[in-house]
N, C-alpha and C positions, 0 to 999 in steps of 0.2 A: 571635407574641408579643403579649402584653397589657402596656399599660405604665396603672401606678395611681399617681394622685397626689391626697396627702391634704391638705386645710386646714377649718381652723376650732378648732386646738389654741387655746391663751393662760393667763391668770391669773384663776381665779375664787376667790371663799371657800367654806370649805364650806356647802353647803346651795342652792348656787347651781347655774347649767346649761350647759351648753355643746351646740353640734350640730356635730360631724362631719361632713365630707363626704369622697367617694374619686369620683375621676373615673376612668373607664375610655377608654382609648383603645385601636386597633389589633385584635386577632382576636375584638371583641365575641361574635362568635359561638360563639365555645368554650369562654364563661363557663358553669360550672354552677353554683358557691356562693360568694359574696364571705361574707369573714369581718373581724370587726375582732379583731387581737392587743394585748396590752398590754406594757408591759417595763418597771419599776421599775427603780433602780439597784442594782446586788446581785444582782437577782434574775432566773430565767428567764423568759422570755417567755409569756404565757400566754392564755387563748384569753377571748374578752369575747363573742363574739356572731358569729353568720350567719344568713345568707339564701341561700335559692333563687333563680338568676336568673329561671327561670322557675316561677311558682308562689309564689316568693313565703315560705315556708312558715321558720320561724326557729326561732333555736336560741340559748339564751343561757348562760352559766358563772352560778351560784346566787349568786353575789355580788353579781352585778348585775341581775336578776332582777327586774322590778317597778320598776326606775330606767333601766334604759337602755333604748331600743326603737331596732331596725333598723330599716329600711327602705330602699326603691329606686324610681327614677325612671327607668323603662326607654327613652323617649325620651331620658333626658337622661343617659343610662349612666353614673349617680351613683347610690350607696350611700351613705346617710346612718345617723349614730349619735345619736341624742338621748340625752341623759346629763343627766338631772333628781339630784334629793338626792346631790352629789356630798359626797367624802367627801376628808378627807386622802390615806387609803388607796388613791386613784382615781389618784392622782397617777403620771404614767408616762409614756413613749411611746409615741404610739398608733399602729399599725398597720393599714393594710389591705392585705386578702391575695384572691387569687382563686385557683380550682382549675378546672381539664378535672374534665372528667366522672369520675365515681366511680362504684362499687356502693352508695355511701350517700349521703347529703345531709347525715350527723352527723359531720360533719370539729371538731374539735377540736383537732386535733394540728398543729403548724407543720408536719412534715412533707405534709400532706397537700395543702397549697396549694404551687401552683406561680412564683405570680408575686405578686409583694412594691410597694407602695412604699417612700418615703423615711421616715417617719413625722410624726408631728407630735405636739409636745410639752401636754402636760395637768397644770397644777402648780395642785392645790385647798390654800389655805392655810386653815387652822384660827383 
């Protein structure tokens, strides 16, 4: 089991930043891709960005593209989200997610991770 725990949510305005963090604990070793998910109210959950645990190598949803950057602290088996020019529209519940190994590293689908945390809240006021 892998257990993820996320902080660094809060209240910014738009145009402002925030960074995510996701700590990993437990079967470090059968991380292949940590992802962050998002979830509005209303709406279904949807996929913001990943990373390779080994390698590194990322993957972002076009919305966010150019504003958010992944990254990882492999000593420090944290996943970080930097989230620059935030938007109203950003506003959500952030998730992170990690998956066992795949045939791909372009996971995008909730389906495809295996182990969830609790989330943490991201509200950009206009």
């Amino acid at each position: 089991q892998v257990q993820l725990v996320e902080s660094g949510g809060g209240l910014v305005q738009a145009g402002g930043s925030l960074r995510l963090s996701c700590a990993a604990s437990g079967r470090i070793f059968s991380i292949y891709v940590m992802g962050w998910f998002r979830q509005a109210p209303g709406k279904e959950r949807e996929f913001v960005a990943s990373i390779r645990w080994a390698g590194g190598s990322t993957y972002y949803a076009d919305s966010v593209k150019g504003r958010f950057t992944i990254s990882r602290d492999n000593a420090k088996n944290t996943v970080y989200l930097e989230m620059n020019s935030l938007k109203p529209e950003d506003t959500a519940v952030y998730y992170c997610a990690a998956t066992q190994p795949r045939q791909t590293s372009r996971l995008i689908r909730s389906n495809d991770y295996d182990y969830w945390g609790q989330g943490t809240q991201v509200t950009v006021s206009s």
